[in-house]
C-alpha positions as CSV (number, residue, x, y, z in Angstrom):
1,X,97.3,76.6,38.1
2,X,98.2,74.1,35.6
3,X,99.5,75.1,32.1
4,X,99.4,72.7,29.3
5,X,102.2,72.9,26.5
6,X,101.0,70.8,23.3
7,X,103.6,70.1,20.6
8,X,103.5,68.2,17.7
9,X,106.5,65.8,16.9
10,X,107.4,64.7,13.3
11,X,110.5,63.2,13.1
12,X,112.6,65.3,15.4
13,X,114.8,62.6,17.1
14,X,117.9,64.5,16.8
15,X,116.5,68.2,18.1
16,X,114.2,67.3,19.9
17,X,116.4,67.4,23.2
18,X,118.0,70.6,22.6
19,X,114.1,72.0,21.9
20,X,112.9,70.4,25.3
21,X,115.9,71.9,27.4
22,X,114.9,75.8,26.0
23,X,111.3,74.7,26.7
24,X,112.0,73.7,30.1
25,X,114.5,77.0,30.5
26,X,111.6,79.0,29.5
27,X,109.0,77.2,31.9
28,X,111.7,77.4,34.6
29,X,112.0,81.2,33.8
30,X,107.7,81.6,34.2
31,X,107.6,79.6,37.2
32,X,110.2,80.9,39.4
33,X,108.1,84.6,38.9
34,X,104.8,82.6,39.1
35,X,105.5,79.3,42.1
36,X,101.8,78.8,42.0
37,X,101.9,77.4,38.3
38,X,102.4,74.4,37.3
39,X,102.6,73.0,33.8
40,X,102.7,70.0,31.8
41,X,104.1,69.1,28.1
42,X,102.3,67.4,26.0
43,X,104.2,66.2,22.8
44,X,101.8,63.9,19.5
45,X,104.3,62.0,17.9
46,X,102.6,61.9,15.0
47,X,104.3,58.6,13.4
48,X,107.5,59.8,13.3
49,X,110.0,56.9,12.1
50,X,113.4,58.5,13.4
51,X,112.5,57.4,17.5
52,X,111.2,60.7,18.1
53,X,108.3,58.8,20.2
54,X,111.3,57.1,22.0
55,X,113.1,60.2,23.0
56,X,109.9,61.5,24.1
57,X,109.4,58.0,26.3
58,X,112.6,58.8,27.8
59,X,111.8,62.4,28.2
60,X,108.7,61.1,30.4
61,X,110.5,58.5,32.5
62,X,112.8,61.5,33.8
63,X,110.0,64.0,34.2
64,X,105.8,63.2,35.5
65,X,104.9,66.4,33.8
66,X,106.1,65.2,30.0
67,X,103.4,63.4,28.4
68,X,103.5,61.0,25.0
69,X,100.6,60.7,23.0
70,X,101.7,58.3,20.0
71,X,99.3,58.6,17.0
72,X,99.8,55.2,15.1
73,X,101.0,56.7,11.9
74,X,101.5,60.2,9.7
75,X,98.0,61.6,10.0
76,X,99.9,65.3,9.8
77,X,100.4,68.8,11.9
78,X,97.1,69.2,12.3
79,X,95.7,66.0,13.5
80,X,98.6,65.9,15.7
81,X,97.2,69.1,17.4
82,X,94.0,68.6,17.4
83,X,95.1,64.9,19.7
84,X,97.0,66.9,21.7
85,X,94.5,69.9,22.7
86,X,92.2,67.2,23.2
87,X,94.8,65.7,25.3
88,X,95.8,68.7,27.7
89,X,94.2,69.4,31.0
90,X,95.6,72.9,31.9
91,X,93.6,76.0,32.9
92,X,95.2,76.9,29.5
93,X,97.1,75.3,26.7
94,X,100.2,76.7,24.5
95,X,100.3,75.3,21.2
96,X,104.3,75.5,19.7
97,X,106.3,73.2,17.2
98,X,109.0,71.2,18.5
99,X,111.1,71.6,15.6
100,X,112.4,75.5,17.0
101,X,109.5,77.6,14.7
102,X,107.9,79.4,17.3
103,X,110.3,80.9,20.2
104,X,109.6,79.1,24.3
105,X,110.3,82.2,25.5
106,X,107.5,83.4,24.1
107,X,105.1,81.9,26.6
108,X,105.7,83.9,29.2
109,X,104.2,86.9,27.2
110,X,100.9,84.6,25.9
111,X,100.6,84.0,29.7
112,X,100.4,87.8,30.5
113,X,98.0,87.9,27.8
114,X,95.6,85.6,29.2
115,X,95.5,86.2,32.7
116,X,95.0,89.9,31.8
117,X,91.6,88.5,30.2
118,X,92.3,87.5,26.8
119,X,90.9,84.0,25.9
120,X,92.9,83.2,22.9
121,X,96.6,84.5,22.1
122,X,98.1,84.5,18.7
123,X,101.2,84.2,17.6
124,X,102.3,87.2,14.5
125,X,105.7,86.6,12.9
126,X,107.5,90.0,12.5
127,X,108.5,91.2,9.0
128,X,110.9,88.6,7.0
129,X,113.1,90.8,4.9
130,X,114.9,87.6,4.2
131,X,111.6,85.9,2.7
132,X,111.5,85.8,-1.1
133,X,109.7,88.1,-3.4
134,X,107.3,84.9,-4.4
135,X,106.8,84.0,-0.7
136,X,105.7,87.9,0.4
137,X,103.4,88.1,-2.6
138,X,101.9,84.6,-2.3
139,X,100.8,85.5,1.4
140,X,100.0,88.9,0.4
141,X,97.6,87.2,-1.8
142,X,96.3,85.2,0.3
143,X,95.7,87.4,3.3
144,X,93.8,90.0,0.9
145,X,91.7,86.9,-0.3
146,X,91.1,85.5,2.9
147,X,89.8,89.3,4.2
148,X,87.6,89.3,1.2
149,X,86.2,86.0,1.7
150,X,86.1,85.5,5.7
151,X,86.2,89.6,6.5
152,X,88.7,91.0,9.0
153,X,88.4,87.5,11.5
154,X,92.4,86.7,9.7
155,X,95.6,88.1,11.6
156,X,98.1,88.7,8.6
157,X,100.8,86.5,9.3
158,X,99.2,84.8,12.3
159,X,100.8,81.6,13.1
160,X,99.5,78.4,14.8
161,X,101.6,79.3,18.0
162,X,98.9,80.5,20.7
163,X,97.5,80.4,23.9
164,X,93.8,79.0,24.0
165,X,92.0,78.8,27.8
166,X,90.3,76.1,28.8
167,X,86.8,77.0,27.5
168,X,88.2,77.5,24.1
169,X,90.0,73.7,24.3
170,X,86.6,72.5,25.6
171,X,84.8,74.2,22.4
172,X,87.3,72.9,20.1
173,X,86.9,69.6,21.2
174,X,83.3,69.6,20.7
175,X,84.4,69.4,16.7
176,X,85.2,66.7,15.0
């Protein structure tokens, strides 16, 4: 089994290495329980102009299973996703920054998720006691707007760090 790790890169030179070493901890950690699973990281450099895409080239030369896909400039996080979902070719694809936001050993939990049968895993931050006052309201806000407007399909404080299977990346890609 093949899993896919997708991670957008924006000017990340400097951390980058110290984020792909706990990546490759945590991948080291899932594998040794799992020796049937593979996995390959995919990271969008998504025109960084700090050599991100360079440490990321060098990344590759020392390891097959790191990929580079260089977008030619800044098109943002997004875009930089949406490249590398379209990019990834695992039974299933983990979506995480590379800048430390969302925690690699993390995975290993999304993975439980999924092969127990869930299709999609989401990521929910915990409380922030140390956000601001304007920060808790402003999502408060937006949550209660989003329920009224969409229903109950939001997850308050859902983040873009998930899990999608491979016939959720296959319907993605038929967007746009």
């Amino acid at each position: 089994m093949l899993l896919s790790l997708v991670s957008p890169v924006y000017n990340e030179a400097e951390s980058l290495p110290a984020f792909h070493r706990e990546l490759i901890a945590a991948l080291g950690r899932l594998t040794a329980t799992d020796p049937a699973m593979d996995y390959e990281i995919v990271y969008v450099d998504d025109g960084s102009v700090d050599g991100s895409a360079q440490v990321v080239a060098a990344l590759a030369a020392s390891d097959t299973r790191v990929r580079l896909v260089a977008l030619t400039r800044n098109y943002g996080k997004e875009a930089a996703l949406a490249a590398g979902i379209r990019a990834a070719r695992g039974e299933a694809s983990v979506v995480l920054d590379s800048d430390g936001q969302h925690p690699p050993e993390m995975i290993g939990q999304f993975v439980a998720a999924w092969r127990a049968g869930a299709n999609v895993v989401v990521g929910v931050r915990a409380a922030n006691p140390s956000a601001g006052i304007t920060k808790r309201a402003a999502s408060g806000a937006f949550y209660r707007l989003s329920r009224m407007l969409a229903g109950d399909r939001l997850i308050p404080e859902s983040t873009d760090f998930c899990l999608i299977d491979a016939a959720a990346r296959e319907a993605f890609g038929r967007y746009p």
